[in-house]
C-alpha positions as CSV (number, residue, x, y, z in Angstrom):
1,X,-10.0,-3.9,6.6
2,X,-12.1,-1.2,4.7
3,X,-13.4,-2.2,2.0
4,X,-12.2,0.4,-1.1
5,X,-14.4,3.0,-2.5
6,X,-13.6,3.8,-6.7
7,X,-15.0,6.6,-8.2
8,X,-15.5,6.6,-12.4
9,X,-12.7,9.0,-14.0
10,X,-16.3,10.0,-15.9
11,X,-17.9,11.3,-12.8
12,X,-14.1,13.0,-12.0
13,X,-14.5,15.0,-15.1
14,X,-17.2,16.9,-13.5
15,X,-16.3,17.5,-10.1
16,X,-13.0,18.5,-11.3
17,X,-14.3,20.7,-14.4
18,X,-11.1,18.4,-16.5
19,X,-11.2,17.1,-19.9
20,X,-11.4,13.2,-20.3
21,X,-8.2,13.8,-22.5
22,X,-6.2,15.2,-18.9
23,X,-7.4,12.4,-17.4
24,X,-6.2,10.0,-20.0
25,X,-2.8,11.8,-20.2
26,X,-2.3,11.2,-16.2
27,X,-3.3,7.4,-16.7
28,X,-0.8,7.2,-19.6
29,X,1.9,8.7,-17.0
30,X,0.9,6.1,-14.8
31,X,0.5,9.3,-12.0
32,X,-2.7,7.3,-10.4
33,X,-3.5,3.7,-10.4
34,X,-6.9,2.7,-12.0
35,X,-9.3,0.4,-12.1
36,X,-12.0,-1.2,-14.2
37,X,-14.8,-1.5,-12.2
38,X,-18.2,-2.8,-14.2
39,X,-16.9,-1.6,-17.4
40,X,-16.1,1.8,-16.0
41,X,-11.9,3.0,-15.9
42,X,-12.2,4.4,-11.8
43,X,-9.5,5.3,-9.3
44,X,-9.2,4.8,-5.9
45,X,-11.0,7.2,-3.2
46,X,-7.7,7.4,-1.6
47,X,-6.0,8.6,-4.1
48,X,-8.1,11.7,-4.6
49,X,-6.1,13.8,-2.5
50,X,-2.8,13.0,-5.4
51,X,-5.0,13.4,-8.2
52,X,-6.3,16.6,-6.6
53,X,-2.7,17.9,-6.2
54,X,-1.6,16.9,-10.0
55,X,-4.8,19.3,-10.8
56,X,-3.3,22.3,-9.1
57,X,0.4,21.4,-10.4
58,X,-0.8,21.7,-13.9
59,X,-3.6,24.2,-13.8
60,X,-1.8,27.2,-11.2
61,X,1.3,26.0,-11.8
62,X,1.4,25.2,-15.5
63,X,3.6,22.3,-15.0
64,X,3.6,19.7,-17.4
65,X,2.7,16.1,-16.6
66,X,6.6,14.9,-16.8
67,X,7.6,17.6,-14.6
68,X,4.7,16.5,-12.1
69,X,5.8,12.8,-11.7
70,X,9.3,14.4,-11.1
71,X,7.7,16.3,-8.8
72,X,5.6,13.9,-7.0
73,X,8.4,11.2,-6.8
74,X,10.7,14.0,-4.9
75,X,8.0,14.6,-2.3
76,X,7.5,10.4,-1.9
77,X,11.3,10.4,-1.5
78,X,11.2,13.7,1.3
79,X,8.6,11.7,3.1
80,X,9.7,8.6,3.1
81,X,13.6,10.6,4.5
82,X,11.0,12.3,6.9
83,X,10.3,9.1,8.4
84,X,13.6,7.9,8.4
85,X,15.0,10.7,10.3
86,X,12.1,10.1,13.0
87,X,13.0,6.6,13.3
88,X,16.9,7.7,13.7
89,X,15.6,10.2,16.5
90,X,13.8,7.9,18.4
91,X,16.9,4.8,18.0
92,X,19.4,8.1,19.7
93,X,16.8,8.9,22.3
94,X,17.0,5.1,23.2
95,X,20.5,4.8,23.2
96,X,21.1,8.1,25.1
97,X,18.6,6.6,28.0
């Protein structure tokens, strides 16, 4: 098992060209999960890709953050449907053989 990497919300600011206040607003949605890491409030590597995507919601899209957890739960619930329906595929196919 891999062993995570957490990047500072600081150094996030940056990159991303965000406020720390964003930042904090998305922590206080509980949107991403973080983690204090020597001091420093960091998030997950993994979950850059989510946080990237809650950037673009609310900066092309002007959404608010209560309309991206809305939002971002709806496309947890398609995926996780997504999977289902594979699963139900695959259970036909082996009941048709």
């Amino acid at each position: 098992m891999e062993k995570p990497d957490f990047i500072a919300i600081v150094d996030l600011t940056v990159v991303y060209e965000v406020k720390l206040d964003f930042f904090n607003a998305i922590i206080e949605h509980e949107l991403v999960t973080v983690y204090e890491i020597e001091g420093a409030v960091c998030i997950d590597s993994v979950d850059i890709g989510k946080l990237e995507q809650i950037i673009r919601l609310t900066n092309e899209l002007k959404i608010n953050l209560e309309g991206v957890d809305v939002i971002l739960n709806l496309l947890d619930r398609i995926e996780l449907m997504k999977e289902e329906l594979i699963d139900t595929k695959h259970k036909l196919r082996f009941l048709e053989e």
